[in-house]
C-alpha positions, 0 to 999 in steps of 0.5 A: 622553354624560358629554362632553355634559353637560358641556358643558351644564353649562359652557355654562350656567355662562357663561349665568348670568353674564349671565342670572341676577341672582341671584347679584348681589343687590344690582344688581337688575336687572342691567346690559345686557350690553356685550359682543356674543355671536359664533360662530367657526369655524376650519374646516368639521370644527370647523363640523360637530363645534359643529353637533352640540355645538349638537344635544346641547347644545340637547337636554341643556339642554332636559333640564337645564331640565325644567319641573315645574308643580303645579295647572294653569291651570284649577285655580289660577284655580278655587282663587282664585275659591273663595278670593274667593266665601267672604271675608266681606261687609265684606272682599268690598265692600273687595276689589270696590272695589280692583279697580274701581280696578285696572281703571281704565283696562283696562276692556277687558281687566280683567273687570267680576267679579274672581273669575267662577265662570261664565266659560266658553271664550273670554273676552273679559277677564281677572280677577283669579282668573286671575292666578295662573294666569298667575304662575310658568307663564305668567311670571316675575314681579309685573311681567310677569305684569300686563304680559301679562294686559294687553297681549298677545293670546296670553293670551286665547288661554291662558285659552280653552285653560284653559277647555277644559281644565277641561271636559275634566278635569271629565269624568274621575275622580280614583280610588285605582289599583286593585291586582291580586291575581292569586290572588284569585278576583275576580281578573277584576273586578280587571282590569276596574278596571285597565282602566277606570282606564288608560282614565281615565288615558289621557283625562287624558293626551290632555287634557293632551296637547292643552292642552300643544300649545295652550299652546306655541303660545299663549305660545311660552315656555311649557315653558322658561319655568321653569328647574331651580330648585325655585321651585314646591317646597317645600325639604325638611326637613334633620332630623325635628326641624325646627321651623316657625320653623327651617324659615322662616329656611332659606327666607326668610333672603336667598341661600336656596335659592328655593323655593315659601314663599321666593318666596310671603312676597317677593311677600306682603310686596311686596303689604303693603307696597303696601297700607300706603301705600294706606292711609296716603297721599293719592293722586291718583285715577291714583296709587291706581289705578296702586298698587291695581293693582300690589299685587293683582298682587303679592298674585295672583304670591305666590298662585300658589306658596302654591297651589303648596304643597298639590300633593302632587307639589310636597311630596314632589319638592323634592330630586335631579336634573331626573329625580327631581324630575320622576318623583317629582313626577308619581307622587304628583300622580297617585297621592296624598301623606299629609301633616300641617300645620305647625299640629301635632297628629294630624290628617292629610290626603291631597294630589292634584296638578296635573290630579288636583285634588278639589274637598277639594283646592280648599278647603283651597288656597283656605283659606289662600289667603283667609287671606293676601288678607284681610291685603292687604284689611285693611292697605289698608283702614286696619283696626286690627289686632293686629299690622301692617306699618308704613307702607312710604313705600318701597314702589314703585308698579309691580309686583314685577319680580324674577324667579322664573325666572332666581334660584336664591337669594333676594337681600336687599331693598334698604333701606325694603322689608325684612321687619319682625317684623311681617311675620314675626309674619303669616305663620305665620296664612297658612303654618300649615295649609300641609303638612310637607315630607318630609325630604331626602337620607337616613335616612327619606326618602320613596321617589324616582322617576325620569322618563325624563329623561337619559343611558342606555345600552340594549340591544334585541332585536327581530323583524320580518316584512316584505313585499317587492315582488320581488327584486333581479332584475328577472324576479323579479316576484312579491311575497314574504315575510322575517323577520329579527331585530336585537340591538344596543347603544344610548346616548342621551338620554331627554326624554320627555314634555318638557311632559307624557306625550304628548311624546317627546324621545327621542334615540338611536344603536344599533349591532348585528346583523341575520340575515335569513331566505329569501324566500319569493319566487324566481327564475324557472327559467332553467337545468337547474341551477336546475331541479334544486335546485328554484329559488333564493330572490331573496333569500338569507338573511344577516347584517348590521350594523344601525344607527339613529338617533332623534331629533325635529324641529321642521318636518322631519326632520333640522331640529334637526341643520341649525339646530344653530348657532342654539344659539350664538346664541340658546340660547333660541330654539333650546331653545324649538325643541326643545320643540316638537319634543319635543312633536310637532313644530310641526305636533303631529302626532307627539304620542302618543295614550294608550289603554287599550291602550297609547300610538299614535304617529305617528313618520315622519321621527323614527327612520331605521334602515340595515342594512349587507349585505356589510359583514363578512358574506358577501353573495351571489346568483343571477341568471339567465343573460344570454341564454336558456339561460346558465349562472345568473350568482353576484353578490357585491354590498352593499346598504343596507337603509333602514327608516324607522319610520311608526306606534307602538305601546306596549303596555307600559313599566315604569319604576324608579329607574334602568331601563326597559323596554317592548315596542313595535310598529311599522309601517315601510316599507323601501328595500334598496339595492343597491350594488358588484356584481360577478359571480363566477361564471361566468368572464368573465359579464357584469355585471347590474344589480341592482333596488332592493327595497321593503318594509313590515312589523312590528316587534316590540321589546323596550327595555331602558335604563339611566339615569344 
């Protein structure tokens, strides 16, 4: 796995020359290309060895790349509405004015109300509420965002999902986990809660789920879209003693980490800016429309990550790898984070995260969120204020284009369009009751979790019964029964819940051995010999090597193998292919379903197991003789026995730092295939054929992984 990542990383390495202008600053945007992407190959063995390379490297960077949102779309439109209802009247007429003239022209698409509290499922426009929702999740900057709320069909599309979800999270709690006291003597209602609190969680799950899916097939780019910077993270705090004004020059300061502060002021100052001039300047009625439209679109993409701040997952996960800043993101989302403000004192708040937001949640986002808007209203309303942004003659009259998804660093503006101390005196109004960061790597850090995200090594004990349709005689026609048990070794890579919990990218390799009972099934009695030892199993007990392979597809089993050398042509379009197929497969009927009980997944076509009889083990059998009354013949034989997984069942996972483990149940069906028969007994017997066995059983396994 050390091979693949390296892989990975190198690959993306040699990506980034081309599709990351951040690391060329001062030629935003960047230049085409000149030189054409070409696949070479020397042989079929180079062929196949780069078509696997492709697989693992398409799946690695999938996991190198693991989106980490905060509020979802429901939530960010519904904080930007509460931020518009509660501006005061006079600031209410101005900002109604301004998006009359934003819709000048877009009637159509641009909703009548800017922030409508009623819009139920399927609108028939977007309004400026939706905006942010769009921005960071649904594109990568100012200017995409305003093209697509404008001219494509797909985001109707999302806004309908959207709204289906905020029904569906409506209907569920936000509630503390309950803990179990095991001694104490209400120990029955306390797993009563539990129960009825995984019942929550898994509603919420499945809500989820069925969004995800929605959402991937809406906007095709939906789960690659944010890349593995920290856009929608706030940086962590270097030392206890940082101060609010250190801790802005370390994230707005040019070549800064991007972060969630960093790209909101960028896109804040761009929107001010845009509003000097409509201010100051006389424009034509289509050059005002055309400015109003690219500063509430600029002032709508910066919202996006201010709103991002107050989501607890977003505070505590800003440090490590793509799997402790997922897993440590998704635990306090859920589970809640305390926080303190950059407005000091003793006072303290409790922040939930994306798909547990409270209505509290809401209003203290929307807080700050109209505190920042009311600075666009007044500098485009001319207002005499004490500190303002001076007229900006430079600032462009399109929309903000650079691109959150492909900078890991802030560039430096070019000149006419940089941060002024005015600028810089505004924002602490805005960043103010914005919370505290925790500290990074080090000394009183808050705890880190993992998600299953990356390499592992593993071990798996497993035990099984299986019905089988006879024997490999073909006389034997009776059905029968044989247990078995399987130890073995794994490696692979873990991408689970690439979008959310109901995906399963997992990938893996095991190797081990298996021992097989009896069947119960026998042989007909054909001989005295037989007759006297009182019948013979049809199938013996025995040993052998087990193997088994998992990984997902996108349409059909094996897909992501076969297209593998798409990855060297279009790493995008093939990790896009992953994703689905980490989500449940283009048909998402592969997608988990979370219970109470557990997790149900229909895995058909994802996990192929074959255990090899004969192969280092002894392999052998009793068939009748080859006319009425012969001596019984002995077969020395191999088989393949194919299992294919069909339904699973998680009733338990339980995961740390490093490590996992979980118990599962599957349904299979088997196929035990038998190959290179010989007889060895008696002298100069004729060969038999033997039959191909069919079966279906139950699996019980125990997972244990080690991640690194």
């Amino acid at each position: 796995m050390e091979a693949v990542r390296r892989f990975v990383e190198e690959d993306l390495a040699a990506r980034a020359k081309y599709l990351q202008p951040a690391m060329m600053p001062l030629a935003w945007p960047p230049p085409p290309p000149t030189t054409a992407i070409t696949l070479e190959t020397s042989s079929m063995r180079t062929l196949r060895t780069r078509a696997i390379a492709g697989t693992l490297a398409g799946l690695g960077l999938l996991g190198l790349s693991m989106p980490v949102r905060a509020w979802v779309y429901p939530e960010h439109r519904d904080i930007s509405v509460l931020a518009v209802e509660k501006l005061d009247p006079d600031r209410k007429a101005l900002f109604d004015s301004l998006w009359r003239d934003a819709r000048s022209g877009h009637e159509q698409r641009m909703c009548e109300q800017a922030a409508d509290s009623k819009q139920g499922l399927a609108p028939a426009c977007i309004d400026w509420a939706a905006w942010p929702a769009i921005a960071g999740d649904h594109s990568c900057s100012s200017k995409k965002m305003l093209d697509t709320a404008l001219d494509t069909d797909w985001i109707l599309q999302v806004a309908d999902v959207a709204a289906q979800l905020k029904l569906d999270l409506g209907r569920i709690a936000v509630t503390a986990r309950p803990e179990v006291n095991f001694r104490n003597q209400n120990v029955i209602a306390d797993v009563q809660r539990l129960v009825e609190d995984e019942a929550l969680r898994a509603e919420r799950t499945n809500a989820l789920r069925t969004s995800d899916t929605r959402l991937q097939r809406a906007d095709v780019e939906y789960a690659t879209r944010a890349g593995s910077n920290n856009a929608h993270f706030l940086l962590p705090r270097p030392h206890t003693d940082t101060t609010a004004r250190q801790y802005a020059e370390s994230t707005l300061s040019p070549g800064s980490e991007i972060s969630a502060i960093g790209v909101y002021a960028w896109f804040h100052l761009s929107a001010l800016q845009k509003a000097t001039r409509l201010a100051t300047e006389q424009l034509a009625p289509q050059q005002r429309q055309a400015l109003a439209r690219a500063m509430l679109a600029d002032e709508a993409f910066a919202l996006h990550f201010l709103e991002d701040t107050f989501a607890a997952g977003h505070v505590a996960g800003t440090w490590g790898d793509v799997s402790q800043r997922k897993g440590t993101h998704d635990y306090y989302n859920a589970a809640g984070l305390e926080v303190f403000t950059w407005k000091g004192g003793s006072e303290s708040m409790v922040l939930m995260g994306d798909a547990h937001m409270r209505p509290e949640d809401a209003e203290r986002a929307a807080a700050a969120v109209r505190i920042s808007l009311q600075q666009v209203i007044d500098h485009a309303a001319g207002r005499n204020l004490p500190t303002r942004v001076p007229h900006t003659p430079a600032a462009p009259s399109e929309p903000d284009a650079f691109d959150v998804c492909k900078n890991n660093n802030l560039p430096r503006r070019d000149e006419g369009v940089r941060a002024t101390p005015e600028v810089l005196a505004l924002l602490p109004d805005v960043l103010g009751p914005t919370p505290v960061p925790g500290l990074g790597p080090g000394l009183g850090s808050m705890p880190r979790f993992r998600a299953e995200v990356g390499p592992f090594i593993g071990f798996v004990g497993s035990g099984d019964i299986r019905m089988i349709n006879g024997g490999y005689d073909s006389s034997v026609t009776d059905n029968g029964w044989i247990a078995g048990a399987d130890l073995s070794v794994r490696a692979g890579l873990g991408l689970d819940g690439v979008v959310g919990e109901a995906g399963d990218g997992l990938v893996y390799a095991s190797l081990g051995v298996r021992g097989d009972t009896r069947s119960s099934n026998t042989l007909p009695i054909t001989s005295p010999a037989l007759e006297a030892a009182g019948g013979a199993s049809a199938v013996r007990s025995r040993f052998g090597i087990s193997s088994r392979l998992r990984m997902p597809f996108y349409l059909i089993p094996g897909d992501l193998l076969l297209a593998s050398p798409l990855y060297f042509l279009s790493p995008e379009t093939y990790t896009g292919m992953a994703v689905t197929a980490g989500n449940g497969g283009l048909i998402p009927w592969q997608s988990g379903w979370a219970t109470r009980f557990g997790r149900f997944q229909f895995v058909l076509g994802r996990e192929l197991g074959a255990t090899f009889y004969g192969y280092g083990f002894d392999n052998t059998m009793t068939v009748p003789g080859a006319t009425p009354g012969a001596e019984t013949r002995v077969v020395d034989f191999k088989s393949i026995l194919f299992d294919l997984p069909i339904l699973e069942y998680r009733p338990y996972r339980a995961f740390d730092t490093r490590q996992s483990s979980a118990v599962l149940i599957q349904l299979f069906a088997g196929a035990d295939v038998p190959k290179h028969t010989a007889v060895t007994y008696p002298p100069g017997a004729p060969g038999v054929k033997l039959e191909t066995i069919y079966s279906i059983g139950l699996r019980m396994i125990f997972d244990w992984r080690r991640y690194f």
